[in-house]
Structure formats: C-alpha cells, structure tokens
C-alpha positions as CSV (number, residue, x, y, z in Angstrom):
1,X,115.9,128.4,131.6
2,X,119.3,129.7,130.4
3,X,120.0,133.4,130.7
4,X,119.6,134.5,127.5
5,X,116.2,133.3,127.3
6,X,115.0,135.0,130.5
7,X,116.6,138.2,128.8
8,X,114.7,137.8,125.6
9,X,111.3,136.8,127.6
10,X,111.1,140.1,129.9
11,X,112.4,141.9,126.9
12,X,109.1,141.3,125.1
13,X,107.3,141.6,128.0
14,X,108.7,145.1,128.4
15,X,108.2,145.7,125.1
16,X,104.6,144.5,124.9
17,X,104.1,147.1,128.0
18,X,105.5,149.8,126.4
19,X,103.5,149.3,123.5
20,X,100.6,149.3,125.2
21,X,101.4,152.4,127.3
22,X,102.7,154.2,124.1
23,X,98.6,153.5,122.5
24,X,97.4,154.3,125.7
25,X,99.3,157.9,125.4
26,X,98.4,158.2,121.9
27,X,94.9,157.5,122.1
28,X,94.6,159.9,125.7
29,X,96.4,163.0,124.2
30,X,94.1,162.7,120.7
31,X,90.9,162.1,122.2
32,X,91.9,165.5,124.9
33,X,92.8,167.6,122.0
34,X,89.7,167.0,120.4
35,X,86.9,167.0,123.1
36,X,89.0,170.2,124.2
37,X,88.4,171.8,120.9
38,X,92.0,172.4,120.9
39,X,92.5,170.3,117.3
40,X,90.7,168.3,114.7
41,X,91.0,164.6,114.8
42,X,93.5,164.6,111.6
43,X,96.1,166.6,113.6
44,X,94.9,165.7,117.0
45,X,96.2,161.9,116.2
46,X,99.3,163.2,114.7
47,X,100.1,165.1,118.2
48,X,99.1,162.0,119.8
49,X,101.0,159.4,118.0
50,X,104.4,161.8,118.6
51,X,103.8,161.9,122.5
52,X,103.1,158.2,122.2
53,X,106.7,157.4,120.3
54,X,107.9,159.4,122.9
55,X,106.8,157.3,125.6
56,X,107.4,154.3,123.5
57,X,111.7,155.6,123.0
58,X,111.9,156.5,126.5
59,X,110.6,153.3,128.0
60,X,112.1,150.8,125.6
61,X,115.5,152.5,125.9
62,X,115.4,152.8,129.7
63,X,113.6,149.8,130.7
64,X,113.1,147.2,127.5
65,X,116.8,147.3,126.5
66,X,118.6,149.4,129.1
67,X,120.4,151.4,126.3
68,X,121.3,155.3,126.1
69,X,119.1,158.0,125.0
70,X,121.2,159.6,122.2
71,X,120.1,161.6,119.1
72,X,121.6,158.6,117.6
73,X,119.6,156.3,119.0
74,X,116.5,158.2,118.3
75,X,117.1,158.9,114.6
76,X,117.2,154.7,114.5
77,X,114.2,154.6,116.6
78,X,112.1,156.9,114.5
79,X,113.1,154.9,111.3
80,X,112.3,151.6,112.6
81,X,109.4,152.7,114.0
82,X,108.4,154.1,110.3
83,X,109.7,151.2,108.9
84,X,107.5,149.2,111.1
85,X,104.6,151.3,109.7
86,X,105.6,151.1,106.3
87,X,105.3,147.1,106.7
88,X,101.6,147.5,108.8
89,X,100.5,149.3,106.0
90,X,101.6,147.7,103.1
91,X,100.2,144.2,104.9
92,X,97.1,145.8,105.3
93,X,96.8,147.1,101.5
94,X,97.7,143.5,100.4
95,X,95.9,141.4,102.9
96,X,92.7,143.3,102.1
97,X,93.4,143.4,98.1
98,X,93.2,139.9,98.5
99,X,89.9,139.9,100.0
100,X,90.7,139.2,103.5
101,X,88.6,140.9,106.0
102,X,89.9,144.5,106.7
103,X,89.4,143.3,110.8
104,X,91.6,140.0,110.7
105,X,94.1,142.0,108.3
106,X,94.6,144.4,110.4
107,X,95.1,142.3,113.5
108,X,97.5,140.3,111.6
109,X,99.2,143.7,110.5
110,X,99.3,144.9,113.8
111,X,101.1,141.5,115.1
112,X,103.7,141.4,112.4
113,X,104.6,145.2,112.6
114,X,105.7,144.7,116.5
115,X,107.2,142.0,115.4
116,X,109.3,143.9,113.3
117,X,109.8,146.7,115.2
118,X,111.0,144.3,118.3
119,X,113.8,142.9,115.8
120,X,114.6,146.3,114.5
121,X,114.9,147.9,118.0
122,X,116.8,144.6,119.9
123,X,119.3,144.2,116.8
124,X,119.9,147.8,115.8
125,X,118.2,150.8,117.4
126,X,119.3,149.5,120.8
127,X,122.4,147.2,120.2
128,X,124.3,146.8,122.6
C-alpha cells in the first residue's frame, strides 16, 4: 500500500473518531444542562453542538490533519462545517419530500454530510 493511501486511510479513521467524540461531547454537555436545570433543550443543544465543534476543530487539526490552529483556520472550519449542515439538511428535506422514510433519509444525510465535510476540511480548511 503506497503512502498516500495509508495517509488517506488513518485520515478517515481519525476523522471518523473525532466525529464520534465531537457527538459524544455534544450529546454529554446537552443532556447535563438539561437534567441540571441549567437550560432548555432548544439552547442546551446549541451549547452542546458548540463544545462538540470545538472538540471536532481541535482534534481534526491536531491529530486528523496535523495542521495549525489559527483564526484562519477556524473561520474555514466553521463554514465547512455549516456548509456540511446546509447539505444534511437540504438531503433530508428532499429525500423525505420524496417519500423516503425520514430514518433511511437521515442515515443517508448523515453519511453524505461527513463526506462532505472530510473533502471540505482535507482540501481547504486544513490544506497543507
């Protein structure tokens, strides 16, 4: 297996477990701000899903892509991050206008916004 290809395989293995670290945050700081009556779930999730793109920036920069932490590179993480979510949602709206269950659209949402966040992030949020 040529280098390049190892590179690109623990890449997305990194990114996969930084994704899954960054919901874990997420979902742990919402569901504490709620059952601590400190917020309601509308703003409790908001909190949450900023600490999580936190986690997500700091380990995809460090470890994912070994890049620099600059307020550069976290203005182009935050928009392809949104841009990311701008393409989950607009796959769920037309998946599910189409009649295709909200569960499978989702899933397939999900799938096809990493995608696009991992292409985003490797080709211009963390060039190098």
């Amino acid at each position: 297996m040529n280098e390049d290809l190892r590179t690109l395989l623990r890449q997305l293995a990194s990114f996969g477990l930084a994704g899954l670290l960054s919901a874990g945050t997420h979902y742990a700081v919402y569901v504490a701000l709620v059952a601590g009556g400190l917020l309601g779930p509308t703003l409790a999730t908001v909190v949450g899903f900023l600490a999580g793109t936190a986690v997500s920036f700091v380990l995809n920069a460090t470890v994912t892509f070994g890049a620099e932490m600059s307020g550069a590179t976290a203005v182009r993480f935050t928009l392809v991050t949104v841009g990311g979510g701008g393409v989950n949602t607009a796959l769920v709206a037309a998946l599910t206008a189409a009649a295709i269950d909200y569960r499978l659209a989702g899933i397939v949402a999900i799938g096809v916004g990493a995608a696009v966040n991992f292409v985003g992030h490797k080709l211009w949020t963390f060039r190098g």
